[in-house]
TIDRENGU-863641 format. One record per residue (C-alpha): residue in three letters; x, y, z; residue number from 1. Coordinates in Angstrom, 2 decimals. Each point is the difference from the previous one (the first is absolute). Layout:
! TIDRENGU-863641
+---------+---------+---------+---------+-----+
: residuo :      xx :      yy :      zz : num :
+---------+---------+---------+---------+-----+
:     ALA :       X :       Y :       Z : NUM :
...
+---------+---------+---------+---------+-----+
//
This chain:
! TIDRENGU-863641
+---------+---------+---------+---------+-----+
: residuo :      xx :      yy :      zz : num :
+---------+---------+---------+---------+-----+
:     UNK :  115.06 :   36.96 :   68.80 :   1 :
:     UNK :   -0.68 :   -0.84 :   -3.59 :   2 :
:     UNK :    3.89 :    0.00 :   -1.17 :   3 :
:     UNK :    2.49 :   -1.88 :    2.56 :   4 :
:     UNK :    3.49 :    0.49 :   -0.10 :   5 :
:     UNK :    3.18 :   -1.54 :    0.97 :   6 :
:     UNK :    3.62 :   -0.64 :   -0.73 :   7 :
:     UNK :    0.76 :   -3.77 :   -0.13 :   8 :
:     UNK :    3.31 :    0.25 :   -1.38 :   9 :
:     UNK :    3.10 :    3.11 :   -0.48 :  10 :
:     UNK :   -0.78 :    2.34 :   -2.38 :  11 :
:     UNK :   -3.49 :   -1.90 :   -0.53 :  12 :
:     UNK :   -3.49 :    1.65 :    0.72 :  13 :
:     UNK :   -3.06 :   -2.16 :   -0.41 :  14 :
:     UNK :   -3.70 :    1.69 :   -0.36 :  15 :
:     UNK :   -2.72 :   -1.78 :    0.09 :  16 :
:     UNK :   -3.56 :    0.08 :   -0.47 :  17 :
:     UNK :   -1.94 :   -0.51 :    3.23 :  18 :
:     UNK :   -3.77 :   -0.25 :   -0.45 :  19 :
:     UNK :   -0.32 :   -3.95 :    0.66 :  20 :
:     UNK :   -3.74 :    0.21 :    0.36 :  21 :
:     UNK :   -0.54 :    1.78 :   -3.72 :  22 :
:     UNK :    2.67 :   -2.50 :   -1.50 :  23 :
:     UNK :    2.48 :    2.82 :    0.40 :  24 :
:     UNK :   -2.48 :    2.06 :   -2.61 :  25 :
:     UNK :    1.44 :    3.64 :   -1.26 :  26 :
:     UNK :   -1.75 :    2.80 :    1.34 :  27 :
:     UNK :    0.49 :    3.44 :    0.99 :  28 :
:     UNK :    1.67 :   -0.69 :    3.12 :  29 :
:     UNK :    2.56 :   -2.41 :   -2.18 :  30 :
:     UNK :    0.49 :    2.13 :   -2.39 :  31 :
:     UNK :    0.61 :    2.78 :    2.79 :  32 :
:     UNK :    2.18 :   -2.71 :    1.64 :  33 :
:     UNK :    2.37 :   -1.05 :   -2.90 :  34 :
:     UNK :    0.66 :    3.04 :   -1.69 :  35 :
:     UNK :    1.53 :    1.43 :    3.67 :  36 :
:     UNK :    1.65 :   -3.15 :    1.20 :  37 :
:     UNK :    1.46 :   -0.24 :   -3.75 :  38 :
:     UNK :    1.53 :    3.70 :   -0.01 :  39 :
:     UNK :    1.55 :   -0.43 :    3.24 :  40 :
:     UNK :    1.44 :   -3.09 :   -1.13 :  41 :
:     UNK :    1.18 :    2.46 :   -3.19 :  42 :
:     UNK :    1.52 :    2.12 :    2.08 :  43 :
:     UNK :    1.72 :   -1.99 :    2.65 :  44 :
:     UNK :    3.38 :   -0.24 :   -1.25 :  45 :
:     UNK :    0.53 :   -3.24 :    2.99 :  46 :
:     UNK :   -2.61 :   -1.49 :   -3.10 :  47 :
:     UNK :    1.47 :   -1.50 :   -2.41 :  48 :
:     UNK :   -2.98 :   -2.53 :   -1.68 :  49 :
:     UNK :   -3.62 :   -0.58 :    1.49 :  50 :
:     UNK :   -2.43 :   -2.51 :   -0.16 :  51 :
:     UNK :   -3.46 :   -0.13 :   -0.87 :  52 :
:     UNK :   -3.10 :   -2.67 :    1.59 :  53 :
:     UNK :   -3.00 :   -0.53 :    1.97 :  54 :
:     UNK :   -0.56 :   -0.95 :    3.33 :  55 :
:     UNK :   -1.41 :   -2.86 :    0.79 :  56 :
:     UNK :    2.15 :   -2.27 :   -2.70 :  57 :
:     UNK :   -2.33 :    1.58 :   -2.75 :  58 :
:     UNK :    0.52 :    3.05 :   -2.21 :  59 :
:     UNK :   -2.60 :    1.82 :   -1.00 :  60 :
:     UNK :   -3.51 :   -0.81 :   -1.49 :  61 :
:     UNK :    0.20 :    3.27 :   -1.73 :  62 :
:     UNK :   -2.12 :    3.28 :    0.05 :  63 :
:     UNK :   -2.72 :    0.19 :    2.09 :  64 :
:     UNK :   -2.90 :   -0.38 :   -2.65 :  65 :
:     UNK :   -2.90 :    0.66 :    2.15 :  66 :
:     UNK :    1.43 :    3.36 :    0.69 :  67 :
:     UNK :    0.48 :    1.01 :   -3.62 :  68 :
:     UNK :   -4.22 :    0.05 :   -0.35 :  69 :
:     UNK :   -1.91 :    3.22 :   -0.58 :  70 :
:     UNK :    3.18 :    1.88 :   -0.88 :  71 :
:     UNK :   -0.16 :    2.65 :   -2.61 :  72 :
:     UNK :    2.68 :    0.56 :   -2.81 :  73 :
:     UNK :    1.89 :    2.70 :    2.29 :  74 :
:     UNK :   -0.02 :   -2.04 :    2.66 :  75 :
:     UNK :    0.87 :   -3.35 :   -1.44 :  76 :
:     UNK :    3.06 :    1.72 :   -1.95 :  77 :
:     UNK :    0.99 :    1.82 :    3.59 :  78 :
:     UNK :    0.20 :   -3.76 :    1.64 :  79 :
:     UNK :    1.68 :   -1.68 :   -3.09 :  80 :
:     UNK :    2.95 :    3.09 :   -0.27 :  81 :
:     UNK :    0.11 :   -0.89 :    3.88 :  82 :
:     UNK :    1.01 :   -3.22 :   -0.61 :  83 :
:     UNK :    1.99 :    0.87 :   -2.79 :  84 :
:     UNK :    2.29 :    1.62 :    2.19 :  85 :
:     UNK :    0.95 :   -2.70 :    1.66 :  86 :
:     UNK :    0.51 :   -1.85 :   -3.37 :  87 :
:     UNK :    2.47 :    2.83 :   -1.64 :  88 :
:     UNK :    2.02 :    0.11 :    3.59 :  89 :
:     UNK :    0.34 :   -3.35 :   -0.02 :  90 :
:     UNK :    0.81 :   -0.46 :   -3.81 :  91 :
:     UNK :    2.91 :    2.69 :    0.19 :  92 :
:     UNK :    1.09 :   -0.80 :    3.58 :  93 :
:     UNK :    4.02 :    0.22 :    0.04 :  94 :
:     UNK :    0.05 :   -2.92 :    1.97 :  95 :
:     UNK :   -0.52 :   -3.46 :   -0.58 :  96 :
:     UNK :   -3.61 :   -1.10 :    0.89 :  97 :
:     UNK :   -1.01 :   -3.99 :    0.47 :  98 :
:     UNK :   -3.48 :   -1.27 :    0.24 :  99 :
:     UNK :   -1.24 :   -2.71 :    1.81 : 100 :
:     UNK :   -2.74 :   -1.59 :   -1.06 : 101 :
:     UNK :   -1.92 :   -2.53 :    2.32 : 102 :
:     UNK :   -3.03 :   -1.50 :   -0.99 : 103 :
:     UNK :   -1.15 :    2.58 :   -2.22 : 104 :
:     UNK :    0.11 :    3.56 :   -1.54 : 105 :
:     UNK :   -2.92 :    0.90 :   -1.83 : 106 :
:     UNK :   -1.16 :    3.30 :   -1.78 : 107 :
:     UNK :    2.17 :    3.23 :    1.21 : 108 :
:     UNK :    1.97 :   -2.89 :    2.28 : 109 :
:     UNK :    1.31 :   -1.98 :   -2.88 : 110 :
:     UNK :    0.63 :    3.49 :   -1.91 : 111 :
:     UNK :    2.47 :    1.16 :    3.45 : 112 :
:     UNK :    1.05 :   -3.22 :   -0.78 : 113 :
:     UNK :    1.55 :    0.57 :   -3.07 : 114 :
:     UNK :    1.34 :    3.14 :    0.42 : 115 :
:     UNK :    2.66 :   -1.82 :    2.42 : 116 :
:     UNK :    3.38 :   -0.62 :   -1.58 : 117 :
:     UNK :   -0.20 :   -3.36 :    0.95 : 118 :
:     UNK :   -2.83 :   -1.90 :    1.00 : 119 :
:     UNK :    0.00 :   -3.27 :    2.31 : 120 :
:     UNK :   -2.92 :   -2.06 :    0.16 : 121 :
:     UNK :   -1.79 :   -3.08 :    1.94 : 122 :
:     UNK :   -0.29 :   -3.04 :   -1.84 : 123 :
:     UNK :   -3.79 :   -0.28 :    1.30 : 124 :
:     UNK :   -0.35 :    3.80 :   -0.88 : 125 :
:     UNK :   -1.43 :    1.85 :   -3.41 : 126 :
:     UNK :   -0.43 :    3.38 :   -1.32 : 127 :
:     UNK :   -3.21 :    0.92 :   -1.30 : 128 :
:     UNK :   -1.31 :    2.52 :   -2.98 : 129 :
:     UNK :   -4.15 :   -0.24 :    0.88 : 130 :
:     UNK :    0.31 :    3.57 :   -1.71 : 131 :
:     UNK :   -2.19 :   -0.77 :   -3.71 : 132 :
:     UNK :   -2.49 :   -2.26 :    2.41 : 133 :
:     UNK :   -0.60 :    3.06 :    1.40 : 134 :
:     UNK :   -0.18 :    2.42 :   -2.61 : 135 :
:     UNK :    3.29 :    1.95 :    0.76 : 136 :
:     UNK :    2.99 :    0.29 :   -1.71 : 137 :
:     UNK :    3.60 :   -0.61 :    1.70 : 138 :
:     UNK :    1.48 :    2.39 :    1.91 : 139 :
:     UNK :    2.68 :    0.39 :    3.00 : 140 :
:     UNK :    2.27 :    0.30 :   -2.52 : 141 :
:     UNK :   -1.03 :   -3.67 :   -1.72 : 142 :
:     UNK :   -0.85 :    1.58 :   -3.17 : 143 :
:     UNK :    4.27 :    0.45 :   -0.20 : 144 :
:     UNK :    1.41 :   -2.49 :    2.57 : 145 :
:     UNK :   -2.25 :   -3.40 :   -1.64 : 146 :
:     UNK :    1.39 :    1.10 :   -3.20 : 147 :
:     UNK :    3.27 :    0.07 :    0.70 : 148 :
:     UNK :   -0.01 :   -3.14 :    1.86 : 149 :
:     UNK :   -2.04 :   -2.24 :   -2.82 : 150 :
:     UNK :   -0.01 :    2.00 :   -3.15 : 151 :
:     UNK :   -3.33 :    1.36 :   -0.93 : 152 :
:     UNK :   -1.17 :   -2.67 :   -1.84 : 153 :
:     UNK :   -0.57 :   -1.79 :    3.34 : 154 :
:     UNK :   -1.05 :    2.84 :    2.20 : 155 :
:     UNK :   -2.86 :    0.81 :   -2.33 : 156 :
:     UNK :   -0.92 :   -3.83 :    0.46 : 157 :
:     UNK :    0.66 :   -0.37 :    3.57 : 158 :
:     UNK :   -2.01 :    3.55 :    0.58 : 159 :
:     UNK :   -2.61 :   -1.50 :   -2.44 : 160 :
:     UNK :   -0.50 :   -3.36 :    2.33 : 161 :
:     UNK :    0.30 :    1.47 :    3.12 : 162 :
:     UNK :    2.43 :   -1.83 :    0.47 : 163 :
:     UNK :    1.15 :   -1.60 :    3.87 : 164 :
:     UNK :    3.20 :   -1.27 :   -0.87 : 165 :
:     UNK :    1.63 :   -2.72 :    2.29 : 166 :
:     UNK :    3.82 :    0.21 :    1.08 : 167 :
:     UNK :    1.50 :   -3.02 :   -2.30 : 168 :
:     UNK :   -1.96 :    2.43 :   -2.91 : 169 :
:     UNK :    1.17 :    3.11 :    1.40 : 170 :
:     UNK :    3.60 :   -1.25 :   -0.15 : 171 :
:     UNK :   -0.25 :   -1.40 :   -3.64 : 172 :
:     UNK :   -1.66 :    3.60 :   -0.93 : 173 :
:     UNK :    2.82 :    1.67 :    1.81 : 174 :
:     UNK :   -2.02 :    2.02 :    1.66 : 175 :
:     UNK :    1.16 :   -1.26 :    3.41 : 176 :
:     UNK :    3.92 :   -0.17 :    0.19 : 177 :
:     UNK :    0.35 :   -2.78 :    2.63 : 178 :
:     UNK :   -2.73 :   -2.86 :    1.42 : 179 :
:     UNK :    1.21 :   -1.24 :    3.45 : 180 :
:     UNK :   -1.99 :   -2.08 :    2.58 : 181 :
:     UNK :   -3.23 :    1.91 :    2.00 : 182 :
:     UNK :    1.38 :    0.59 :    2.91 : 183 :
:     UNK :    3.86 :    0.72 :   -1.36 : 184 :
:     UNK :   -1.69 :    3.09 :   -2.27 : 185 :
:     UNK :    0.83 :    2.64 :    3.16 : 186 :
:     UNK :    3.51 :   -1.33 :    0.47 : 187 :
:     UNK :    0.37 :   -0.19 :   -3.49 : 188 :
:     UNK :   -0.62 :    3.77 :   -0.92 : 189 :
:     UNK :    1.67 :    1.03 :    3.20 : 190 :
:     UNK :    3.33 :   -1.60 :   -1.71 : 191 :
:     UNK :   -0.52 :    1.11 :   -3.20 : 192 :
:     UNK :   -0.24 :    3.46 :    0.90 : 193 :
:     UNK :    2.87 :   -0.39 :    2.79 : 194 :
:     UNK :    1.78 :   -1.17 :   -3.33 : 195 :
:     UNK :   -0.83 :    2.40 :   -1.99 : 196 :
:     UNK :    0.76 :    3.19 :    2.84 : 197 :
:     UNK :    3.68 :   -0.93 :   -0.72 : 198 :
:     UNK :   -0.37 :    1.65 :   -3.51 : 199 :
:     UNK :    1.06 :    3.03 :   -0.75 : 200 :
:     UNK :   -2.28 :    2.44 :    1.05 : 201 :
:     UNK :    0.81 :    2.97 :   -2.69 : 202 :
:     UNK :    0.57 :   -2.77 :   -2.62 : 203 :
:     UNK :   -2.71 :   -1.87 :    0.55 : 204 :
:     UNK :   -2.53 :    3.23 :    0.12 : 205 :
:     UNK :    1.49 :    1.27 :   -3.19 : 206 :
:     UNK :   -0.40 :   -3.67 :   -1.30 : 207 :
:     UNK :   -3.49 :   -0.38 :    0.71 : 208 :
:     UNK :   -0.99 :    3.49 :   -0.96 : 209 :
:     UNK :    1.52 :   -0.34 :   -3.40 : 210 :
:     UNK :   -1.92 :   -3.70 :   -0.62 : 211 :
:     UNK :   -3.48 :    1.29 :    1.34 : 212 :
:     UNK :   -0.52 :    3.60 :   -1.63 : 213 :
:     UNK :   -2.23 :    2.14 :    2.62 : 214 :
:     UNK :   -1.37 :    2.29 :   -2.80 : 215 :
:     UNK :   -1.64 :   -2.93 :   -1.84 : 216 :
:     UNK :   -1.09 :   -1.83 :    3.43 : 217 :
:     UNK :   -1.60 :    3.83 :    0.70 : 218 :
:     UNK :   -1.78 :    0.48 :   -3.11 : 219 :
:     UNK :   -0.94 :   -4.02 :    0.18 : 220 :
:     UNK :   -1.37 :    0.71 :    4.07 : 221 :
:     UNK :   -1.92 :    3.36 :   -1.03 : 222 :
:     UNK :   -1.82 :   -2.03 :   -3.44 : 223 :
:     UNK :   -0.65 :   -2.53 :    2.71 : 224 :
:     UNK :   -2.00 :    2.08 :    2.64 : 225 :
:     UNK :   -2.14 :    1.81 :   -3.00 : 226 :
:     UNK :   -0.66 :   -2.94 :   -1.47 : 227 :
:     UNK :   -1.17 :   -2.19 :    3.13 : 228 :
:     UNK :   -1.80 :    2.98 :    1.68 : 229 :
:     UNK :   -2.52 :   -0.12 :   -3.21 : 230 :
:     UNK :    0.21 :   -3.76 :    0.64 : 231 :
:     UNK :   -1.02 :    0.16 :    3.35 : 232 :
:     UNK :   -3.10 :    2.30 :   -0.63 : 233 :
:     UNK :   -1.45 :   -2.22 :   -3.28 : 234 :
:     UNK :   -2.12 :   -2.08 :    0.14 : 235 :
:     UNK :    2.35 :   -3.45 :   -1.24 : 236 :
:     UNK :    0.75 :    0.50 :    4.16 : 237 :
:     UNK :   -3.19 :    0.20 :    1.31 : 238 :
:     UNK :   -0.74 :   -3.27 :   -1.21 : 239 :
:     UNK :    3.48 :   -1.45 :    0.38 : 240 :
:     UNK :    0.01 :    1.01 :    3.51 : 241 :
:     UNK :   -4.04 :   -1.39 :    0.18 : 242 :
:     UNK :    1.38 :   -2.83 :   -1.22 : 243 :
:     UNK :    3.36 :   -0.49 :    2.59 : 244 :
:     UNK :   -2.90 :    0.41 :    2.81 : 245 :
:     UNK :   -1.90 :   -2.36 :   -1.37 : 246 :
:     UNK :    2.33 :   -2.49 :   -1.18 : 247 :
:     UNK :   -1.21 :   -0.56 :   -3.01 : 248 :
:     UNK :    1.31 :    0.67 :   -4.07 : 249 :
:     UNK :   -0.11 :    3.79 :   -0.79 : 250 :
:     UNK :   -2.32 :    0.77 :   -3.04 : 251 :
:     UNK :    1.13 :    2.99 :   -1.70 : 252 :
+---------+---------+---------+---------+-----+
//
């Protein structure tokens, strides 16, 4: 199983990430994984607010990079509007969504992240943007959701530094709602989003629809996946990539 799901509380569903031995890494049996367990969650009207983690008390390190070598334009785009329909689901989703972050959410992890209406996180965790390291632009969404949580002043910078931001920053950057203990972040969300199913549900769709805009997230999500698919094929990512392996400074 690479998605696990359960219900630890009423109205609650939690879905988690379960790939342990890749650092609960996105790939196509994730992706697969999510976008079904989220829809049913969509359409189950005993559902009334879900969470999203990892197994393993860790989120996600983020794409699988090794797998995004050798792929041409077509087929990078084809992977990255894959994703990206995770991210749109999630971003309209009528119900309310809470992540919970343990230990860290890197890459596409922190961006699933941030799509959550609320996001809980581990004081010992971070979330991290290795995308410019790399020679790739944001995407998941981030090129919307880290804007609208910092401003783009410090998006571009936090982009720019490839950034790993610690909890205590996270909170002071609002880009994580709550910080709670390590091993209170499960409970935590759990609450939050038994809390949160007591809203009302047509309300609280209309609500969230009105504040979030799907055309612009669409048009935001499609600029993304042309844009990174070029990324993916240039050269900037052959060496950034050369570079991750070899754990050394990029040189572009």
């Amino acid at each position: 199983m690479s998605v696990a799901v359960d219900h630890p509380a009423p109205g609650v569903a939690r879905i988690r990430i379960d790939r342990p031995d890749a650092r609960n890494a996105i790939n196509d049996a994730v992706r697969a994984g999510l976008f079904e367990a989220l829809a049913e969650a969509k359409a189950d009207p005993a559902v009334r607010a879900v969470v999203i983690g990892g197994m393993n008390r860790m989120f996600s390190a983020g794409g699988d990079l090794p797998s995004m070598v050798g792929l041409d334009e077509a087929a990078a785009y084809a992977r990255l509007r894959d994703g990206h329909r995770i991210a749109a689901l999630v971003w309209e989703y009528p119900k309310p969504v809470v992540a919970a972050v343990e230990k860290f959410a890197v890459g596409a992890g922190a961006g699933l992240a941030l799509l959550a209406d609320e996001l809980v996180m581990g004081e010992g965790a971070m979330l991290g943007f290795p995308f410019a390291r790399l020679g790739l632009l944001l995407d998941w969404g981030l090129s919307g959701t880290l804007r609208r949580r910092v401003g783009p002043e410090t998006a571009l910078r936090l982009y720019a530094a490839a950034a790993s931001v610690k909890a205590p920053e996270a909170l002071d950057l609002r880009l994580a709602d709550r910080v709670v203990a390590d091993d209170a972040v499960a409970d935590t969300a759990v609450t939050r989003a038994s809390n949160l199913a007591n809203v009302a549900p047509t309300a609280f769709a209309l609500a969230k629809a009105r504040q979030r805009g799907g055309a612009d997230a669409a048009l935001e999500l499609e600029r993304e996946a042309r844009e990174q698919a070029a990324c993916l094929v240039s050269a900037e990512f052959a060496e950034g990539y050369a570079a991750f392996r070899e754990k050394r400074e990029p040189r572009f």
